[in-house]
N, C-alpha and C positions, 0 to 999 in steps of 0.2 A: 267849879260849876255854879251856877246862879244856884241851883236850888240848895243850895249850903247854905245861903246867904238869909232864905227866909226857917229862921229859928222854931219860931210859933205857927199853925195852921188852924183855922178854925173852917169846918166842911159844913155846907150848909146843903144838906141833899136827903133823900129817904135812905134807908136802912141799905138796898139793894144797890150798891153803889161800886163802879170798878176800884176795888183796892192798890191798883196797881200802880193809880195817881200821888197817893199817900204814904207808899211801904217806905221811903226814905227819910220822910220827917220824923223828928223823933217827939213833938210834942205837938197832936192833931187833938182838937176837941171837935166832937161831930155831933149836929142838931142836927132835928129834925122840923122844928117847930120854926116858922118863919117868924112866930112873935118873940121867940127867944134871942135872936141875932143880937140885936142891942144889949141887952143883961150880959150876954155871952163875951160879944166885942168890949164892952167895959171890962168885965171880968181879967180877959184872958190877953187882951192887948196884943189880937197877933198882927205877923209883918204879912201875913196872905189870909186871904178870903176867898174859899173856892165854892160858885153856888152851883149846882146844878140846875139849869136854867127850865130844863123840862118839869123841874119840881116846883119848881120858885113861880114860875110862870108869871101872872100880871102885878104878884107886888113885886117884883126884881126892880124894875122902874123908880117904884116909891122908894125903897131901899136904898140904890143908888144917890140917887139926890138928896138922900139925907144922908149918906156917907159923905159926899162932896162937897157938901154944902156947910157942914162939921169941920175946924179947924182942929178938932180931939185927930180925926181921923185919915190928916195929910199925909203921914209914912204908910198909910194903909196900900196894899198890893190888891188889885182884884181880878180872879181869876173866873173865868165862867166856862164851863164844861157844858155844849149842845152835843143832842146828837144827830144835826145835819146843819151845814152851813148857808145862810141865807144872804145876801148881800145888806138889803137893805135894815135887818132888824142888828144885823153884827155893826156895822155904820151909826147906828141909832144906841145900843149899847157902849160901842167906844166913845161916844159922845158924851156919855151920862157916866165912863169915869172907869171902864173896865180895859184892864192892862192888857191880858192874855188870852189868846182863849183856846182852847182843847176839845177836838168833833170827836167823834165814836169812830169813825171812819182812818181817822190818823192813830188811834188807837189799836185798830186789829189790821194796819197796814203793819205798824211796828209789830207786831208780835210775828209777822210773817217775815220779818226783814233785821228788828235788833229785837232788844228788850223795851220793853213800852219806857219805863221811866227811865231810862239814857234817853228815847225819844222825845219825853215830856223835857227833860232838861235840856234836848236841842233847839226844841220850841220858844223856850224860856232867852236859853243863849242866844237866838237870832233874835227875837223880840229887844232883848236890850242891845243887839248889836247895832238894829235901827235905829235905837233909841240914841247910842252914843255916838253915832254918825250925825243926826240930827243935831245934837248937842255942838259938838264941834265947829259945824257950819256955820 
């Protein structure tokens, strides 16, 4: 499964956060502080980044573009967890460098239907399925 594959996590979201995204990584470091990202990302060199978007709010943006724009941080994964899906601002974040992303909604569909994280890793797994289709062509 893809989420085997990212080793390291670092969670950038408040304290009150669904665990159920997390419980399979075995090495998550979780902030809470938007100014710590950077010290953190040096630090801990992970392969995913998961922000919560409704915490991160207007620096997500500035964040981004300094991930992107940083050749430190080209193996970098970036996951972003909303909790409702918008056309135009999910458009606008994949733009600016965010790989995956994870609604609330796909969340308590899973918990009515499989287990959330086999869900999360379905996500994951069609995400790079696109990915490696695209690749091919």
């Amino acid at each position: 499964m893809v989420r085997n594959r990212f080793k390291k996590v670092l969670l950038v979201a408040p304290n009150v956060f669904p665990d159920q995204l997390v419980t399979d990584y075995k090495t998550v470091k979780h902030i809470e502080s938007v100014s710590a990202i950077f010290p953190a990302l040096f630090e801990l060199r992970p392969d995913l980044v998961i922000f919560d978007y409704d915490y991160v709010g207007e620096d997500i943006e500035k964040v981004l573009r300094r991930i992107t724009n940083n050749k430190f941080y080209d193996s970098l994964k970036i996951c972003c967890y909303k909790s409702t899906s918008n056309e135009k601002t999910d458009s606008f974040l994949k733009m600016l460098g965010v790989d995956y992303f994870v609604f609330k909604e796909d969340l308590v569909k899973a918990e009515k239907s499989k287990t959330v994280l086999s869900n999360f890793g379905n996500i994951l797994d069609t995400s790079v399925l696109k990915w490696m289709g695209s690749v091919s062509n």
